[in-house]
C-alpha positions in Angstrom: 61.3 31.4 -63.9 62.4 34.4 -62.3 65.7 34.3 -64.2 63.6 33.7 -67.4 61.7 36.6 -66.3 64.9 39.1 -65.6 66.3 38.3 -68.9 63.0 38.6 -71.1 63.0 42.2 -69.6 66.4 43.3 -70.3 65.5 42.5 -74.2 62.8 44.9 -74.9 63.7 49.2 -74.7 59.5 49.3 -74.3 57.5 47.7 -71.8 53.6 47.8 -70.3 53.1 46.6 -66.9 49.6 45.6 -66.8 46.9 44.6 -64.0 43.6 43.5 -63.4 40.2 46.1 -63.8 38.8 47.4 -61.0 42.5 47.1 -59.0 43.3 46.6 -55.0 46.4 47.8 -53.9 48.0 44.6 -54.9 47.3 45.5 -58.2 48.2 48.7 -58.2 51.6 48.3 -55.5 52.7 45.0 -57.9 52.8 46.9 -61.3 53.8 50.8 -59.9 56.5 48.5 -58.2 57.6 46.5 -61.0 57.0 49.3 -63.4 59.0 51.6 -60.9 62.2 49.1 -60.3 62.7 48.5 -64.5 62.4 52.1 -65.3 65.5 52.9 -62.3 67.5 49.9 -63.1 67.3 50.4 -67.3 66.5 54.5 -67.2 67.4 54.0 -71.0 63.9 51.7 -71.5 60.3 53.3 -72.2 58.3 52.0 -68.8 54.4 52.9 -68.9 51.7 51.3 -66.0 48.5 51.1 -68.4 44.8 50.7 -66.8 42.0 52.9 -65.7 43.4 55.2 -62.8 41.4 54.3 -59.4 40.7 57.6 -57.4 40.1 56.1 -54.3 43.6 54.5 -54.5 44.9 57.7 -56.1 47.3 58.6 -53.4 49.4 55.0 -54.2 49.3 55.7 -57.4 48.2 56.4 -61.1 49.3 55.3 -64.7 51.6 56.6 -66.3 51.0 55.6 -70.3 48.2 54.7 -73.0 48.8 51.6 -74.9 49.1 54.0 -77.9 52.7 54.8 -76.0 53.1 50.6 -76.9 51.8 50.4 -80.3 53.3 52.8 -81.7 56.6 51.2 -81.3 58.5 48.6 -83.5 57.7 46.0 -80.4 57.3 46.0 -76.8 56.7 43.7 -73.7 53.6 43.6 -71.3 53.8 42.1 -68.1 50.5 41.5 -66.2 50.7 41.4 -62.9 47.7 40.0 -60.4 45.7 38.9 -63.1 44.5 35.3 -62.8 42.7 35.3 -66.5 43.2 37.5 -69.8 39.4 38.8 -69.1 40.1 40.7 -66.4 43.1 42.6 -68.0 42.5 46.3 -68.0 43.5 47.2 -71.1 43.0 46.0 -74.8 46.0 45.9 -76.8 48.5 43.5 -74.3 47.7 41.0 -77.0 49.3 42.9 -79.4 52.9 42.8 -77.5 55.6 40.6 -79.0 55.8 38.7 -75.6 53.8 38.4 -72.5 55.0 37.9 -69.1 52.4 36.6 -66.1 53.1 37.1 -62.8 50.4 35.9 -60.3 49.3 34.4 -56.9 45.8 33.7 -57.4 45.1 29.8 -58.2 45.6 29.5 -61.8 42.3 29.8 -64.1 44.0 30.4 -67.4 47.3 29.8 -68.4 48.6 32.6 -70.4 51.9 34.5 -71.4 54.9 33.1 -72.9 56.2 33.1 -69.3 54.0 32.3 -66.5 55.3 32.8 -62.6 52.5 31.5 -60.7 52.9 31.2 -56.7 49.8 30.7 -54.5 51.8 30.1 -51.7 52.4 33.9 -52.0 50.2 36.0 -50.1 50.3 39.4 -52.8 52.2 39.7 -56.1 53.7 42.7 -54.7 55.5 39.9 -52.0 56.4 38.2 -55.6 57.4 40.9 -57.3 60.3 41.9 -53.9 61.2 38.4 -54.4 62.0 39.2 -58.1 63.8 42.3 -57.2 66.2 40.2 -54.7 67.1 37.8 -57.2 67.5 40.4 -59.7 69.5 42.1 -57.3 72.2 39.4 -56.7 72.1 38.3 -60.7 72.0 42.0 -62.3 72.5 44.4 -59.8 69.6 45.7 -59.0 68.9 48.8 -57.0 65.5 49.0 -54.9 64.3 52.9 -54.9 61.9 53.8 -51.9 59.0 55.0 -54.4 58.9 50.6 -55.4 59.2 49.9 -51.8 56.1 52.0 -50.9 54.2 50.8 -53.2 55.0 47.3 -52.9 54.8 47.3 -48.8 51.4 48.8 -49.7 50.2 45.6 -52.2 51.4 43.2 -49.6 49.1 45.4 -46.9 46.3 45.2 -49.0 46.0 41.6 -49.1 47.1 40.7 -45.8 45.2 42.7 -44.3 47.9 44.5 -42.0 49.2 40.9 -42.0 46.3 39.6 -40.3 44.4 37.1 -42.8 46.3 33.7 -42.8 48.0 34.1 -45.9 50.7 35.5 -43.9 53.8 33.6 -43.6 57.0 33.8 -42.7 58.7 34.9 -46.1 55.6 37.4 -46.4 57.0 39.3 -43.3 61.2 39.1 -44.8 60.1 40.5 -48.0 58.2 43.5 -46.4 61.2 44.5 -44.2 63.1 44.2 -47.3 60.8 47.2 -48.6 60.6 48.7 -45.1 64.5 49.4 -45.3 63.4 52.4 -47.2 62.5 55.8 -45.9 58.7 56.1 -46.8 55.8 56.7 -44.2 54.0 53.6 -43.4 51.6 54.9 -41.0 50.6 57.5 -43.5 49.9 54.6 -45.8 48.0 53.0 -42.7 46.0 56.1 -41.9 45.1 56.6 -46.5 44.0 52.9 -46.4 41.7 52.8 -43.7 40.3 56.3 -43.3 36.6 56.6 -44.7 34.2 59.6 -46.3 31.4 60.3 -44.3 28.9 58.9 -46.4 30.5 55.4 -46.6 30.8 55.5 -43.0 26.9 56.1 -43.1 25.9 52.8 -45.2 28.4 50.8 -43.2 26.1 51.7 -40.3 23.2 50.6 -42.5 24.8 47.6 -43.7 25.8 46.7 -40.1 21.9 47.7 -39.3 20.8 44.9 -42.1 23.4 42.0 -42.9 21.8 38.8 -41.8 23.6 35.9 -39.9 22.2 32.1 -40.3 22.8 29.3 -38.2 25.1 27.8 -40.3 27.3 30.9 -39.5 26.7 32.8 -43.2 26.5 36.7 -43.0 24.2 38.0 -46.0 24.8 41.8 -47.1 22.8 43.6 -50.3 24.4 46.7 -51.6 20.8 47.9 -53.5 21.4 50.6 -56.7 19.4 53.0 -54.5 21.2 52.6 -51.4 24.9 53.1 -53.3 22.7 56.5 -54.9 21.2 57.7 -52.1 24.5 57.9 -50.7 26.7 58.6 -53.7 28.7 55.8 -53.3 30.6 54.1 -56.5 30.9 50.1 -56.5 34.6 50.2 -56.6 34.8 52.6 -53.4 31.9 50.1 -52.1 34.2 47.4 -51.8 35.7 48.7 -48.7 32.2 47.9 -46.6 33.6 44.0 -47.5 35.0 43.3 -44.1 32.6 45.5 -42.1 31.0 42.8 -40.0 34.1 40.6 -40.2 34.0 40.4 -36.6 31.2 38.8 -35.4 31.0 35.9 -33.4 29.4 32.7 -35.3 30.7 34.1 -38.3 32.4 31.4 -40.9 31.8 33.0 -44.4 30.3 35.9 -45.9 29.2 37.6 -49.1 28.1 41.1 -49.8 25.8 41.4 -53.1 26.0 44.7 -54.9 23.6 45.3 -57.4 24.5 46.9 -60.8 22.6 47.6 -64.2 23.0 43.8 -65.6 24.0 41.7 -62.9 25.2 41.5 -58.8 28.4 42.1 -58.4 29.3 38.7 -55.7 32.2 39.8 -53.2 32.8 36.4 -51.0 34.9 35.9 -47.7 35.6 33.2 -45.4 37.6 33.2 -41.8 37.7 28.9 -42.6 36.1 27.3 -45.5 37.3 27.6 -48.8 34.7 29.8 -51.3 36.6 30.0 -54.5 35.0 26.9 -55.3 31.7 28.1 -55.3 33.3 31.8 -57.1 33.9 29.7 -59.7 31.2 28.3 -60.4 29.5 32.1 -60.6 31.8 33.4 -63.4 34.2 34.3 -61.0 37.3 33.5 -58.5 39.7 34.2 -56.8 41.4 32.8 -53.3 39.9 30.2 -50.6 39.2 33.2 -48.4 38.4 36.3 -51.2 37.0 35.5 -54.0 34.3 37.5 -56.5 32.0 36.2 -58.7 28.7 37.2 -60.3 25.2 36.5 -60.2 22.6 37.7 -63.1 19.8 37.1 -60.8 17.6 36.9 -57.6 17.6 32.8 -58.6 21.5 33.0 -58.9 21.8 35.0 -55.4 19.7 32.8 -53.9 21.9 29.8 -55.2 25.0 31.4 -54.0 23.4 31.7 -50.5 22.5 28.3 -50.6 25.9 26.7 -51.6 27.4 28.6 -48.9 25.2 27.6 -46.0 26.3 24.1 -47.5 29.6 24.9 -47.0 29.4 26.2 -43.6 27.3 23.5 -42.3 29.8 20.7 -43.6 32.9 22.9 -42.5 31.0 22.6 -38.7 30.8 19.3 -39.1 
């Protein structure tokens, strides 16, 4: 596939990399990578990364087209990167393209593209997307440039966690010291990840304050429309508060509930049983340790909570 993959590239002068809404830096690393090796290795093509810009991930990056920069060509390519189904795609006119590529490491939940590169054993798409590039590189000649590597060292960060969650393996650690041959600053990248406004350090203390832990080792955590007002606090940048009582003994799995307008937004975690079951069956998924889902009510909350203590209490077993 990856072959499949090089050569669909090479036949289209105009190409939109593509992600998911409401992007990690997986998202983001996997298509400025991608998006930033084509445009070095074919300077001749149109390259444009197309999505809403993130501003608390503004410092990896932001896009660089409209999808008017697509359609207004005679044809063009999209390749979506991260992106387990087409309703999460940030962007409207991908189905427009002449051909659609998918490149992806969540579990598959809809089959989409006329090439599909699906790898779950991956731990980021930005780890897929180096292992594209090396192939590439021995096949075509490829050249890696240190803006791709910082960005895709950054996606693999993201969603290892500084290479702590267990979806670090071996080839996860070659891959990023193949991007770590280049001269950018990872520290600095360290220090942009993890460094925190005042006022979200404030509700993590109230969250921290709050979160409840049941027997059957579930942690429980309600981001409330007032409390992400009262402290000016926008649901995307609320995401970071995910992992903020990650470390507490008797933990097994968690979930943090923020409410919006029409529904909770569901943001599960697990250090040992697998939750993208019960993701799923919320509108939503995602991996066996991170998954998202939603809930349109107290009743569905209440279910998710429930479901989980299952889980735990048969995982102790």
């Amino acid at each position: 596939m990856k072959q499949t993959i090089l050569q669909t590239i090479e036949r289209y002068s105009v190409i939109g990399v593509y992600r998911h809404e409401k992007p990690d830096p997986d998202a983001l690393g996997s298509q400025g990578g991608l998006a930033a090796l084509i445009q070095h290795n074919y300077p001749e093509k149109t390259v444009c990364t197309i999505g809403e810009d993130e501003p608390s991930l503004s410092f990896l990056t932001e896009m660089t087209g409209t999808e008017e920069t697509l359609t207004s060509s005679d044809g063009f390519l999209v390749i979506v990167c991260d992106t387990a189904n087409t309703e999460r795609i940030d962007g409207q006119m991908w189905h427009a393209a002449d051909y659609v590529v998918k490149i992806d490491h969540h579990p598959e939940v809809e089959v989409y593209g006329q090439d599909s590169w699906v790898s779950t054993d991956a731990s980021s798409t930005s780890e897929m997307v180096i292992d594209l590039f090396l192939t590439a590189r021995e096949e075509k000649g490829w050249e890696m440039t240190t803006e791709a590597a910082r960005l895709l060292y950054a996606g693999i960060v993201g969603d290892t966690g500084r290479f702590q969650f267990s979806n670090t393996t071996p080839d996860t650690l070659r891959l990023a010291a193949e991007a770590l041959r280049f001269p950018f600053d990872p520290t600095e990248l360290f220090t942009r990840f993890y460094e925190s406004e005042e006022k979200l350090v404030r509700l993590k203390g109230e969250v921290l304050q709050q979160f409840e832990l049941s027997p059957e080792g579930v942690g429980v955590a309600r981001l409330t429309k007032e409390m992400l007002e009262r402290y000016d606090i926008s649901i995307n940048e609320s995401s970071a508060l995910v992992n903020s009582f990650s470390e507490t003994k008797g933990l097994k799995a968690w979930v943090f509930f923020v409410e919006q307008e029409e529904y909770y937004r569901v943001r599960l975690r697990s250090k040992g049983p697998a939750i993208h079951h019960i993701a799923a069956a919320h509108n939503g998924g995602g991996h066996p340790m991170a998954s998202g889902a939603k809930a349109v009510d107290e009743q569905e909350v209440q279910a998710v909570i429930q479901e989980l203590k299952e889980l735990c209490r048969e995982y102790e077993s």
